[in-house]
C-alpha positions in Angstrom: 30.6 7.9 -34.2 27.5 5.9 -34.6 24.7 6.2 -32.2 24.4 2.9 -29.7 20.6 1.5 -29.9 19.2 -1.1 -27.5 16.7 -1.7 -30.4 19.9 -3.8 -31.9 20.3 -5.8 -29.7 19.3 -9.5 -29.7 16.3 -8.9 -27.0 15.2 -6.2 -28.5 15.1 -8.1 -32.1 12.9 -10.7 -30.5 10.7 -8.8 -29.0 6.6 -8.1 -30.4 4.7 -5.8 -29.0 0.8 -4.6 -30.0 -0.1 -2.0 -32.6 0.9 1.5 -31.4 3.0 0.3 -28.1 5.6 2.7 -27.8 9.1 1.5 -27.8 11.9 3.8 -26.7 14.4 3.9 -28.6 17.1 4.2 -25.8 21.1 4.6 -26.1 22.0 2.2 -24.1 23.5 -1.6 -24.8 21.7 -3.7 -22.6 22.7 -7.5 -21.6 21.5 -10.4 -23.5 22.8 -13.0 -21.9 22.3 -12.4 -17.7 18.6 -11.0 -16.8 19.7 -9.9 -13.2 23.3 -8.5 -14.1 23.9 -5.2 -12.4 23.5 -1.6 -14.6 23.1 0.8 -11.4 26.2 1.9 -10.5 27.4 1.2 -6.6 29.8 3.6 -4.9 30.4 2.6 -1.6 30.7 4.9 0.8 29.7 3.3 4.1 30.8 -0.4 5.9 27.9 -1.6 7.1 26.8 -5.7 7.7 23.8 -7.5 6.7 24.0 -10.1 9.7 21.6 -11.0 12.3 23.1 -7.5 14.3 21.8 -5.1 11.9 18.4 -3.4 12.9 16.0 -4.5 10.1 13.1 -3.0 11.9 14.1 -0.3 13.3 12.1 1.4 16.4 14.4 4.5 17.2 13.3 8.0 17.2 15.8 8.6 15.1 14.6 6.2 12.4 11.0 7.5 12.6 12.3 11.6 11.9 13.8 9.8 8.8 10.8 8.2 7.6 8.9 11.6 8.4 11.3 13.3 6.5 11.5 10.9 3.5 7.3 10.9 3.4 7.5 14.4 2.9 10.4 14.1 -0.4 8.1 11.5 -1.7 5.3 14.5 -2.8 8.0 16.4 -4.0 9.3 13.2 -5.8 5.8 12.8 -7.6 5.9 16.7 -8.1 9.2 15.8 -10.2 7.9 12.6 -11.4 4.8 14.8 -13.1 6.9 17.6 -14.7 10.2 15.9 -16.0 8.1 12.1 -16.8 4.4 13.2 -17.4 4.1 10.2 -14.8 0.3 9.3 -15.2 -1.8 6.9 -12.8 -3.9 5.0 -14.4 -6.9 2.7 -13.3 -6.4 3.6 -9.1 -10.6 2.6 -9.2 -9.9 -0.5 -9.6 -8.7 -0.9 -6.0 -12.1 0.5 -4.4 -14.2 -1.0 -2.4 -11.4 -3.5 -1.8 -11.0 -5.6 1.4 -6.8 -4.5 2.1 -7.6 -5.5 5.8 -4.6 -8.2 6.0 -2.4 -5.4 4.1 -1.4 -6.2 0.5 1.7 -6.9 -1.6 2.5 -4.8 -4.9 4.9 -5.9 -7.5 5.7 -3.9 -10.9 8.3 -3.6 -13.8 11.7 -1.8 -12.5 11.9 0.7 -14.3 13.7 4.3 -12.9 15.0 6.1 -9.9 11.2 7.6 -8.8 9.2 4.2 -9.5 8.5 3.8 -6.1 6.7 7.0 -5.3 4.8 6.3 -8.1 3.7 3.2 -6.9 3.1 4.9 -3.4 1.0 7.0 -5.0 -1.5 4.6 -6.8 -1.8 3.4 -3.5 -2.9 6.5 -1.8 0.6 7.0 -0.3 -0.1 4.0 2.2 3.0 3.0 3.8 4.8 0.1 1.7 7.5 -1.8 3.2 10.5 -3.0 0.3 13.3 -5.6 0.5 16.0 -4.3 -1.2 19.8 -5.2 -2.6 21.5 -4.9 0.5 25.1 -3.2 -1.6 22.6 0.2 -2.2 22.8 1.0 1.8 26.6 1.2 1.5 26.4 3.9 -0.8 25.2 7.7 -0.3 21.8 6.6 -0.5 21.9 5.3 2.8 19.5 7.7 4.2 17.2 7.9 1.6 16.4 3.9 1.3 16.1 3.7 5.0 13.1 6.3 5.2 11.6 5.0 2.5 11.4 2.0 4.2 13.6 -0.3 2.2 14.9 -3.4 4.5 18.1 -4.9 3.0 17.9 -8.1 2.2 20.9 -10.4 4.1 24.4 -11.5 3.4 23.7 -14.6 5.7 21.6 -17.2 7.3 21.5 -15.3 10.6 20.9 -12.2 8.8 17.9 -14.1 6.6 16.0 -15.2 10.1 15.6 -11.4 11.3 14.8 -10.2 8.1 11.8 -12.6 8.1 11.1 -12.0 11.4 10.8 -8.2 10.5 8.1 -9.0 7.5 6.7 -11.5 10.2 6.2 -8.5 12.8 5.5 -6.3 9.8 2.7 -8.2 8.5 0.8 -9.1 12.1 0.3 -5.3 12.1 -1.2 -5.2 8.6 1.2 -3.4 6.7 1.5 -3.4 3.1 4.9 -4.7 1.0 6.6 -4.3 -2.2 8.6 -5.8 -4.1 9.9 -5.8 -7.8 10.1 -9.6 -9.0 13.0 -8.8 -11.3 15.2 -7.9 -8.8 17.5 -5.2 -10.7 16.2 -2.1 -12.7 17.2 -1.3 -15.9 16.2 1.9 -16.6 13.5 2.2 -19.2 13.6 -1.5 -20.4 10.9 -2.4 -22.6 11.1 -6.3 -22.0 10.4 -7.8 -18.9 13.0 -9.4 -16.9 12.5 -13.3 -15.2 10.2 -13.8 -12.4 11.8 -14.3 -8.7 9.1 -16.1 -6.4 9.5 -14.2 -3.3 6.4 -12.0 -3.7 4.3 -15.0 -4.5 5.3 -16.7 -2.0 4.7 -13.9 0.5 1.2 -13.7 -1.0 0.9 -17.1 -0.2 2.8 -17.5 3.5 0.5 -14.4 4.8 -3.0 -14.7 2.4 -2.2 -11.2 1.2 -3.7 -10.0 -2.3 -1.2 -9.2 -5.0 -1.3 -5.8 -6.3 0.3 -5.8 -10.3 1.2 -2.1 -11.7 2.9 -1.8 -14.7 5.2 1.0 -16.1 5.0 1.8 -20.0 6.4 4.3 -21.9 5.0 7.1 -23.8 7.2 9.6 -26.5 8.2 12.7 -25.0 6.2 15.3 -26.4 5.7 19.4 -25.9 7.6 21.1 -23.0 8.6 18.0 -21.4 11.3 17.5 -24.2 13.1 20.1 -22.3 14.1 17.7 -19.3 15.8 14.1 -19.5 16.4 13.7 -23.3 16.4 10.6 -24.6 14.4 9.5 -21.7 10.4 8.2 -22.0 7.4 9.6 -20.2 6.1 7.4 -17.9 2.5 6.4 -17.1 1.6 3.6 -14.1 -1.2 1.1 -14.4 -3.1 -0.7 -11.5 -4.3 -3.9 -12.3 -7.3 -6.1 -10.5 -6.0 -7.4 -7.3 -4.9 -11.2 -7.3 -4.6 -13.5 -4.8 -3.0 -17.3 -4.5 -5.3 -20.4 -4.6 -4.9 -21.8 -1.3 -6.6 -25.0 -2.1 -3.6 -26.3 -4.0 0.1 -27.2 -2.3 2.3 -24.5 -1.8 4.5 -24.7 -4.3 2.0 -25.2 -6.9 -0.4 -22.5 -5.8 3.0 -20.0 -5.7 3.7 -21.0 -9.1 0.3 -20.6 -10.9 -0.1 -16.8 -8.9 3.0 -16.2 -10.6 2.3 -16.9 -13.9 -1.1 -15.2 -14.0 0.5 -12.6 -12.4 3.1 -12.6 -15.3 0.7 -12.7 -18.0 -1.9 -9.8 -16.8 1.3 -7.6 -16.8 2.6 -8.5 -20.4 -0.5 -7.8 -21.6 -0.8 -4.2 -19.6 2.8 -3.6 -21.3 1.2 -4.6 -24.8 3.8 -7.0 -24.9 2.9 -10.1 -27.4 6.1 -11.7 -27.3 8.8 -11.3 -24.6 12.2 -12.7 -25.2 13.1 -13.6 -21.7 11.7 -16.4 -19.8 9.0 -16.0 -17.1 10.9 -18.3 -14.5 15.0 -17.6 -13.7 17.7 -20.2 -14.0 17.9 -20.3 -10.2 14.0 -19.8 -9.1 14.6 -18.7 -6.1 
């Protein structure tokens, strides 16, 4: 049976990317035609509402052992992320001497199961704060996405107001956010994905600096090709903090941060060409 390569597919063919950017070559067939469709399986295993009754932030005891707990897997996560993805960190300097006082927002490429305690630790393992598809807390990872501090984002208009009232709260005590601007993760996709606006228009609401980080890919080399075959190594790079022009309307200032956002990140990836759009069909 011949081998299934995403490097046939139509994507894929349009894609450029600079001299010597690594390109996995992964067996997977991934969609051409719908940016946000679905690849992570969902089992459900739990009925659970997104409505304005559900507690988005959560003050229990009981909620605060899980967070404990979960802080604790994310070392061990990294631990992982090191041996079986050579994860590298690259550029953390670039966030010293920084003023994070009003908290911050980072945004990177979805890329696999551990990019978040990654990401937590090119911050320094601060505490980050993510919205998240709401269909993941139904399933056995209930626990997991709740102490790592994942809020789910609503099924409804009631659920919608205490959500934002929860990054309202959130952000008066200076916490930090993040949030992936494709929306879904394909694992190990080279191309990026369309733009949502919700970050930048966080950035915007509450004058917080954008963090970009980018995933790229390196070739599995030595020891390491014992563990995930087929699978890249992974290293994470912090880009210059960047923050919305509040001299301009809202809508304009969200759209420009956006866009430069976009375009420091393709060039991170050493993407010349990406075959998706920056903006969705919806932009919402």
């Amino acid at each position: 049976m011949e081998r299934i390569s995403c490097l046939d597919g139509e994507k894929y063919k349009e894609l450029k990317v600079k001299e010597g950017v690594y390109v996995p070559d992964l067996a997977v067939n991934f969609p051409d035609d719908d940016p946000f469709r679905r690849m992570v399986k969902v089992e459900v295993v739990r009925d659970l509402k997104f409505d304005e009754t559900y507690p988005y932030l959560d003050e229990s005891s009981d909620y605060k052992r899980n967070v404990f707990l979960c802080d604790l897997k994310t070392y061990l996560c990294n631990f992982l992320n090191w041996m079986i993805y050579g994860l590298k960190v690259e550029n953390k300097h670039v966030l010293d001497g920084k003023d994070f006082s009003n908290g911050a927002i980072t945004v990177a490429n979805h890329q696999y199961r551990w990019d978040v305690p990654g990401v937590r630790k090119a911050v320094g393992y601060r505490r980050l704060w993510i919205p998240a598809w709401a269909d993941t807390f139904k399933t056995s990872d209930y626990f997991n996405l709740r102490g790592a501090r994942c809020i789910p984002i609503p099924e409804n208009m009631g659920g919608i107001k205490k959500f934002n009232e929860a990054f309202d709260i959130l952000h008066e005590r200076k916490e930090w956010f993040h949030i992936f601007p494709e929306g879904v993760r394909w694992d190990f996709y080279k191309p990026f994905k369309p733009f949502r606006k919700g970050a930048f228009n966080w950035a915007y609401k509450y004058d917080m600096p954008i963090i970009p980080m980018v995933y790229v890919h390196r070739e599995r080399t030595g020891w390491r090709k014992l563990f995930a075959k087929g699978e890249p190594l992974m290293t994470l790079k912090v880009l210059e903090p960047m923050y919305a022009d509040k001299s301009l309307p809202r809508k304009a200032a969200v759209d420009k941060l956006r866009k430069e956002v976009y375009e420091k990140m393709l060039d991170a990836a050493g993407i010349i060409h990406n075959p998706w759009p920056m903006i969705p069909e919806v932009d919402n």
